[in-house]
C-alpha positions in Angstrom: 96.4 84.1 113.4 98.4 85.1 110.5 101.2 88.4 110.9 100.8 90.2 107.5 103.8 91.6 106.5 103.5 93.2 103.0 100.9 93.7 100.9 100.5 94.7 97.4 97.7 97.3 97.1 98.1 98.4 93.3 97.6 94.9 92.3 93.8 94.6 93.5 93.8 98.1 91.6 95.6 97.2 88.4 93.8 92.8 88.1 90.3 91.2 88.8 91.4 88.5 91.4 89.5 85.6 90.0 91.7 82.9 92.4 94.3 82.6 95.4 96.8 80.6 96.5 99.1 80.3 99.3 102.4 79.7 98.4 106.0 78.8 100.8 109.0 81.4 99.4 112.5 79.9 99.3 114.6 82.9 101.7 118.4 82.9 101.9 120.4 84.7 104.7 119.2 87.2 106.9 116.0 87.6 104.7 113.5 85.7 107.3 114.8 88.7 110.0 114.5 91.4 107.2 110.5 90.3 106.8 110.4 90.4 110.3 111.3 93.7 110.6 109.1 94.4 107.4 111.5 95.8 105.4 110.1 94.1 101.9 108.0 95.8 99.1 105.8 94.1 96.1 104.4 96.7 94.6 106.4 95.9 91.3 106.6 92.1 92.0 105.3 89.8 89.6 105.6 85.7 89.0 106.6 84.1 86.2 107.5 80.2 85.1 110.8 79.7 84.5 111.8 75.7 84.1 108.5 74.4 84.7 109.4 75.9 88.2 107.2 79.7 89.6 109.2 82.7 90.8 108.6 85.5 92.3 110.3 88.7 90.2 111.2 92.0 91.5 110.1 91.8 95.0 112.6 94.3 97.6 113.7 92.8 100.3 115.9 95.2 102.2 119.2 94.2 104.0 119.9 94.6 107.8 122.2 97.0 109.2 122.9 94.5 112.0 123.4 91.6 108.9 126.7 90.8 108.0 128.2 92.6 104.2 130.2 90.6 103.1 127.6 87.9 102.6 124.9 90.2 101.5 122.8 89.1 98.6 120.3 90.8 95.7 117.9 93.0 97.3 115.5 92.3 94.4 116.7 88.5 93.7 114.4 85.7 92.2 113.0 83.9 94.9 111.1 80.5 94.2 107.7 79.7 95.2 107.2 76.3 96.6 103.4 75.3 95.5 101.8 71.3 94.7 102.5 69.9 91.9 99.1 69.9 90.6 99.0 73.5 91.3 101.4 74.5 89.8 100.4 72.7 86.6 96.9 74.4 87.4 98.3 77.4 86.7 100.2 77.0 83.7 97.7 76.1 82.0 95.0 78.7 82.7 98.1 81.8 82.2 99.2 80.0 78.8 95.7 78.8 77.6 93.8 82.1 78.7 96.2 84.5 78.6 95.6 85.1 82.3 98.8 86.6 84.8 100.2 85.4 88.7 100.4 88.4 91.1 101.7 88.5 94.2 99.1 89.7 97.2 100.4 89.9 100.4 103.6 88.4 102.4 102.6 87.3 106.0 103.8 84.9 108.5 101.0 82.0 109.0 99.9 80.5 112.1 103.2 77.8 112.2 105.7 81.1 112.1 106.8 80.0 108.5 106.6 82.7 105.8 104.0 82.5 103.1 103.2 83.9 99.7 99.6 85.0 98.9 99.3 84.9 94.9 96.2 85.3 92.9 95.2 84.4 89.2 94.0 87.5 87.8 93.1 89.3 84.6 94.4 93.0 83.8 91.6 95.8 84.2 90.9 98.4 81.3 91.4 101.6 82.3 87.5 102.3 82.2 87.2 98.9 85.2 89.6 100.5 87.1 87.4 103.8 87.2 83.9 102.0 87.6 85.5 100.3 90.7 86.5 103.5 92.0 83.0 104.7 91.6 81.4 101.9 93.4 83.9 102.3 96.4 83.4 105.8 96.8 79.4 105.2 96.5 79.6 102.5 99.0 82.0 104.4 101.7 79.4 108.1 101.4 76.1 104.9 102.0 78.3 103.8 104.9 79.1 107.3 106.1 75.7 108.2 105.5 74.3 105.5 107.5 76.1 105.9 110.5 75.5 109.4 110.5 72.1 109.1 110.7 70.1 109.8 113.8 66.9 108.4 115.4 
């Protein structure tokens, strides 16, 4: 039973999630309380390698009024993901060889109460995938509507 946290809803929107991956996040401080209390947003998070090592970039996570100031930290700070080796190497070679991107999915507490990163291995949408999906969401939710509307 996994406690979902965040997720990132413009990035199944914006990429074709061809792979996933759970990742562990490196947290300092009162951040493990602040995701408990849900105070984080990813919608303009990203990953990137930096030192053979994978961050995550630009995620918000919020500090606690009950935390202390004077030790308080960068809302939007690096944090590092903690993957396999093999992984890791996995991935840098399919974003440098085919020009593919790591997005971050969803923040959520697994079943051992340790917070977890889900990140994908995706490839930007044109603007004219990101309308066809659309179409075939909206077609599917009226079949759906349709069909439970239906009477005997």
């Amino acid at each position: 039973m996994i406690k979902v946290i965040s997720k990132n809803r413009k990035a199944r929107h914006d990429y074709e999630i061809l792979e996933k991956f759970e990742a562990g996040i490196v947290l300092k401080g009162d951040e493990v309380k602040a995701l408990r209390a849900s105070r984080v947003n990813l919608n303009d998070a990203y990953c990137r390698f930096i030192k053979g090592e994978l961050w995550l970039l630009n995620a918000h996570i919020s500090h606690l009024d009950t935390a202390n100031r004077h030790f308080s930290r960068d809302e939007r700070a690096p944090r590092k993901l903690l993957l396999h080796k093999r992984e890791l190497e996995k991935l840098f070679g399919k974003i440098s060889k085919e020009g593919l991107t790591i997005v971050p999915l969803m923040l959520y507490f697994n079943e051992r109460n340790r917070a977890k990163v889900s990140i994908a291995l995706a490839r930007g949408k044109k603007l004219h995938d990101k309308r066809e999906t659309l179409k075939k969401r909206t077609l599917e939710r009226e079949a759906a509507q349709a069909m439970k509307n239906r009477s005997y």
